[in-house]
C-alpha positions as CSV (number, residue, x, y, z in Angstrom):
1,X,-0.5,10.1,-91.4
2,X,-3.5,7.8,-91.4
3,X,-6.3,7.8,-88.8
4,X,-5.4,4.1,-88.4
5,X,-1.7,4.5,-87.6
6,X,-2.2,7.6,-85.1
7,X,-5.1,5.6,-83.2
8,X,-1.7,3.1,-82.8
9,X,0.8,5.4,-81.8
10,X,-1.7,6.5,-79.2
11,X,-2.8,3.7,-77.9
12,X,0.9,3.2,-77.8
13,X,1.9,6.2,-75.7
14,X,-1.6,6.0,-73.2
15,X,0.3,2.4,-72.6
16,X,3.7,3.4,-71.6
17,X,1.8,6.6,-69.7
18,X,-0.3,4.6,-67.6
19,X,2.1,1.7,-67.2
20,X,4.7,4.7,-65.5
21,X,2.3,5.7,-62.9
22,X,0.1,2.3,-62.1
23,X,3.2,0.5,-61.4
24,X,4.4,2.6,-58.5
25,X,1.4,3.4,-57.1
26,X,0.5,-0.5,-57.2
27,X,3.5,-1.4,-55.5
28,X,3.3,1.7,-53.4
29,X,0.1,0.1,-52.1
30,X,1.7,-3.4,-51.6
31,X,0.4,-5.1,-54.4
32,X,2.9,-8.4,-55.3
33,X,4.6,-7.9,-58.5
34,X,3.8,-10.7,-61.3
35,X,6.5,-13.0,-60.3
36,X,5.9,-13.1,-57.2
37,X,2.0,-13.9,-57.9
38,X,3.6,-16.6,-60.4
39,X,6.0,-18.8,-57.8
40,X,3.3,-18.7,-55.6
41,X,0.5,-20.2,-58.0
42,X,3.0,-22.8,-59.9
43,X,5.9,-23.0,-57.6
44,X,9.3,-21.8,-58.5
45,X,10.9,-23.2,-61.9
46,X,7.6,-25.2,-62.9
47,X,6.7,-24.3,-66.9
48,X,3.3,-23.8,-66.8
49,X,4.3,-20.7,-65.2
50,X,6.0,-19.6,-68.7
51,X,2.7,-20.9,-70.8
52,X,0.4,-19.4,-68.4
53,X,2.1,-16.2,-69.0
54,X,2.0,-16.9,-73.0
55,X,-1.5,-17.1,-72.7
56,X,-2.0,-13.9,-71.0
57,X,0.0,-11.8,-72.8
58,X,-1.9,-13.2,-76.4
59,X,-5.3,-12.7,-74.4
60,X,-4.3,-9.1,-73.4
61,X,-3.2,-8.7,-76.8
62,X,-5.9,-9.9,-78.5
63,X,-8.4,-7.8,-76.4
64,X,-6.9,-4.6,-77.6
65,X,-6.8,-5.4,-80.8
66,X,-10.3,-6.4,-81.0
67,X,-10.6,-2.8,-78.3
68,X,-9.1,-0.9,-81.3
69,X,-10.6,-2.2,-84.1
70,X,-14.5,-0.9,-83.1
């Protein structure tokens, strides 16, 4: 296996990892979940919710590629 694909599969598994513990301690600690962050910025049913959401995730995704790439 290449040293490309295993830096993938690892960033791959730190995600799902840290995504099972942040999440319950977050809403452990009362933090809102993202829905509820979204009706409250945009209101409920508007669409700018959905592109505001778009952008994120291709920000997020973005970032980590350009993360993983140096």
């Amino acid at each position: 296996m290449d040293k490309k694909k295993k830096i993938f599969i690892l960033a791959f598994v730190m995600g799902i990892i840290s995504t099972a513990f942040a999440l319950p301690l977050l809403s452990a600690l009362g933090v809102p979940s993202f829905d509820v962050v979204l009706t409250a910025l945009f209101g409920e049913g508007n669409s700018w919710a959905l592109v505001f959401s778009l952008m994120l995730i291709l920000l997020i995704t973005f970032g980590a590629g350009k993360a993983i790439k140096s």
